[in-house]
C-alpha positions as CSV (number, residue, x, y, z in Angstrom):
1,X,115.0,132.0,91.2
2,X,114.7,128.0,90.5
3,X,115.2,127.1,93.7
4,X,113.0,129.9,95.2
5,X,110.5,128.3,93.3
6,X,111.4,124.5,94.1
7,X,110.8,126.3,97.5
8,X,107.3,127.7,97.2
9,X,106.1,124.2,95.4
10,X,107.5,122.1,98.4
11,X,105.8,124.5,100.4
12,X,102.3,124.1,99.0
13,X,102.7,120.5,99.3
14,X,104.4,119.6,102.3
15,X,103.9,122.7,104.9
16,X,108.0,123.1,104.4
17,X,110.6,124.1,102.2
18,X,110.9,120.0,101.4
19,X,114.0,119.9,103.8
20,X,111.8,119.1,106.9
21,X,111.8,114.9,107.1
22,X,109.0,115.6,109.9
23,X,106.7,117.4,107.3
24,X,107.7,114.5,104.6
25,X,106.3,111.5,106.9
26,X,103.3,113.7,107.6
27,X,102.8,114.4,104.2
28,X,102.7,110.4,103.3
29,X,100.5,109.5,106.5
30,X,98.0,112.4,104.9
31,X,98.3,109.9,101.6
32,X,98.1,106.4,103.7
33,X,95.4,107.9,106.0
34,X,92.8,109.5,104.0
35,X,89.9,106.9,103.9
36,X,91.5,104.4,105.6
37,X,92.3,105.0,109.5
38,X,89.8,103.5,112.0
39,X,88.9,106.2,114.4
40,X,89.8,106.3,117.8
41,X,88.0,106.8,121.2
42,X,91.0,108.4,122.3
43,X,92.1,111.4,120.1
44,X,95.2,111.9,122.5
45,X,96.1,107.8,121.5
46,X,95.8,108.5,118.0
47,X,98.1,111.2,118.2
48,X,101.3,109.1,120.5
49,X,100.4,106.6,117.7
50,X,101.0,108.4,115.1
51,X,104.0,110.5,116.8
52,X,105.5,107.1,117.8
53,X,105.2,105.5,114.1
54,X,106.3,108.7,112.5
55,X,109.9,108.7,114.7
56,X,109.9,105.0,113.8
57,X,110.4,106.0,109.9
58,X,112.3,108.6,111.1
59,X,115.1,106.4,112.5
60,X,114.7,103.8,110.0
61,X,115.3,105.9,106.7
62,X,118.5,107.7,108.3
63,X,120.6,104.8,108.5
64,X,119.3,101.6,106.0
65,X,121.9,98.8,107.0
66,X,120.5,95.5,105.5
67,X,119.0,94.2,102.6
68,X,116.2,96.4,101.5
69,X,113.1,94.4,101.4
70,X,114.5,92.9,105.1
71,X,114.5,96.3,106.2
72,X,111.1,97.4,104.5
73,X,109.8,94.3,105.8
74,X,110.9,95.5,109.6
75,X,109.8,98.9,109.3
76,X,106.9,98.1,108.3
77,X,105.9,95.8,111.4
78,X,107.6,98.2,113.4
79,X,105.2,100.5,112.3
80,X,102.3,98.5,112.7
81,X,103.2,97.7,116.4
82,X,103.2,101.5,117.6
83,X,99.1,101.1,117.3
84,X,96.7,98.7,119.2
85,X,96.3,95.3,117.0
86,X,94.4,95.4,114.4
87,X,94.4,99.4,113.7
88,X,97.0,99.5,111.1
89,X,97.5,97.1,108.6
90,X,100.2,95.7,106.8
91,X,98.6,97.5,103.5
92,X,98.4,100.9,105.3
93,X,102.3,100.4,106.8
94,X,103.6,99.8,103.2
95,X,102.0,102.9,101.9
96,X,103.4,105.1,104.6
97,X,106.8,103.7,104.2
98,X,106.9,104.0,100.0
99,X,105.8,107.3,100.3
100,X,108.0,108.8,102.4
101,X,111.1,107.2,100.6
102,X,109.7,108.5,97.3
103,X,109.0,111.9,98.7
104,X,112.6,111.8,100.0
105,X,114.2,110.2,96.6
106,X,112.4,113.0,94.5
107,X,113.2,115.4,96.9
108,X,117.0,114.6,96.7
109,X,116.7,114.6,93.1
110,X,115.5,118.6,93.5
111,X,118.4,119.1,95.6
112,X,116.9,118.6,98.8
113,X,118.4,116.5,101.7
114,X,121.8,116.7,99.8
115,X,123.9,115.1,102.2
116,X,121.5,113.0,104.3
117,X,119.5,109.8,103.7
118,X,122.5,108.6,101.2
119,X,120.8,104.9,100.6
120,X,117.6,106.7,99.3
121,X,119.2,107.8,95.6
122,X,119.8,106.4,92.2
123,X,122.2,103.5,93.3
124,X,119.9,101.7,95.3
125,X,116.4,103.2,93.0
126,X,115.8,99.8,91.9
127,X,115.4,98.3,95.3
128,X,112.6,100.8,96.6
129,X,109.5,99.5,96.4
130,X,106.6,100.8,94.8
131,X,103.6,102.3,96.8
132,X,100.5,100.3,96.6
133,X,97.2,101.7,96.2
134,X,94.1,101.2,94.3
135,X,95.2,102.8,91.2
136,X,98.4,100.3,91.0
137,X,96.4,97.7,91.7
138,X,93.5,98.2,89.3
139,X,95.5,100.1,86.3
140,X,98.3,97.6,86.4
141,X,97.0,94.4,87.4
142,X,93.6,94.5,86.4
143,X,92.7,93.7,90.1
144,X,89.7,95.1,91.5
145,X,89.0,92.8,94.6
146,X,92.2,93.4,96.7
147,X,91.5,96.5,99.1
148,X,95.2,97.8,99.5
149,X,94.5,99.4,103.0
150,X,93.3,95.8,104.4
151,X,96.2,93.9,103.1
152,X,98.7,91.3,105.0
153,X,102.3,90.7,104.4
154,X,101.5,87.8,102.4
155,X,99.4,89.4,100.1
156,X,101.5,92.5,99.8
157,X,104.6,89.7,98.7
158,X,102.1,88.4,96.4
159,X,101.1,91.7,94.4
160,X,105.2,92.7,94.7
161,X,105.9,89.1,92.2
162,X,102.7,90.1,90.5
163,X,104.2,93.5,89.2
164,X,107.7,92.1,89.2
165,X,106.5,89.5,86.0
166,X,104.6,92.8,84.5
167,X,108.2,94.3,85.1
168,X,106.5,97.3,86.8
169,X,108.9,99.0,89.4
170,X,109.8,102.1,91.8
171,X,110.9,104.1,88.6
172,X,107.7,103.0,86.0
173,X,105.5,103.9,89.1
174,X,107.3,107.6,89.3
175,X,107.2,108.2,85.7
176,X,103.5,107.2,84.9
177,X,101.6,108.1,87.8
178,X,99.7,111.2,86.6
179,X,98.2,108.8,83.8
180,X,97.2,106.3,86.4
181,X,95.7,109.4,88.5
182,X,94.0,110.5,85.2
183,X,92.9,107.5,83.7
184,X,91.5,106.2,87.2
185,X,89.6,109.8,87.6
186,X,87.9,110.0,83.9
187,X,85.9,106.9,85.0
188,X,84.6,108.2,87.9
189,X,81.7,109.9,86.8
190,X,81.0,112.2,89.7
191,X,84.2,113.4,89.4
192,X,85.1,117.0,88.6
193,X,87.5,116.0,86.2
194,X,84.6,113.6,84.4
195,X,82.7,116.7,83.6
196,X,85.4,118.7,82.7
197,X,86.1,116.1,79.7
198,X,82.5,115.8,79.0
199,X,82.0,119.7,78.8
């Protein structure tokens, strides 16, 4: 019945029983995207964009065969190229990538993907990268100027050694999370969850 369950819950949040890499990428685009994507003339464009980005992460998670932050590094401007210049940043890329490899880690750790994606797992945990948004950025760092979904390579280095002196990685980031979410969310005074505290 646990895994029955596992299997509803994946369901609910990815459109798959969590075994589908396809519904996984598109799960963390839906993260990246929300707020963030420039529209396009073009719906048909943004869709081969997408498609073509999406099969780029695809092939790139199956088989990681260099240094990690060399191979984030190329995925991610792989990434960015599958869209007209200056659509997709280097901000946006990162958050698509880190998603999907910590969908996939905690996926394997539910006993999903079993024998596929072997780099993404506990060996190599301390490589992986954590996903930056505004709630790292302003909850850990105190910075409240940097707009993640705008930023370069060079500024995404920068915040990386930031966190690194903090000593705030991939595994901090997956255990405290829901605190970040909830402390970022009783702030926000239109928020549902504001008024719920303040009832």
């Amino acid at each position: 019945m646990k895994e029955k369950a596992i299997d509803f819950l994946t369901f609910c949040y990815f459109g798959s029983r969590g075994n589908d890499i396809d519904s996984i990428i598109n799960r963390a685009y839906v993260d990246m995207a929300s707020h963030t994507m420039a529209t396009f003339e073009d719906v048909n464009e943004k869709w081969s964009c997408r498609w073509n980005a999406s099969n780029v992460i695809k092939e790139a998670i199956d088989v990681i065969d260099k240094p990690y932050d060399i191979w984030h590094d190329d995925t991610c401007n792989n990434i960015i190229s599958q869209y007209p210049e200056n659509v997709l940043s280097y901000g946006q890329a990162q958050k698509w990538l880190n998603m999907t490899v910590k969908y996939v880690y905690v996926l394997k750790l539910l006993g999903k993907f079993e024998n596929q994606y072997k780099y993404i797992s506990d060996e190599h945990v301390s490589e992986f990268h954590v996903p930056l948004d505004s709630y790292i950025l302003e909850n850990i760092l105190d910075d409240k100027k940097t707009v993640w979904s705008k930023m370069s390579s060079e500024e995404y280095k920068e915040i990386r050694a930031a966190l690194a002196v903090k000593s705030y990685d991939f595994l901090n980031e997956l255990q405290e999370w829901d605190e970040l979410v909830i402390g970022t969310r009783k702030y926000d005074k239109d928020s549902y969850g504001f008024y719920c505290q303040n009832k």
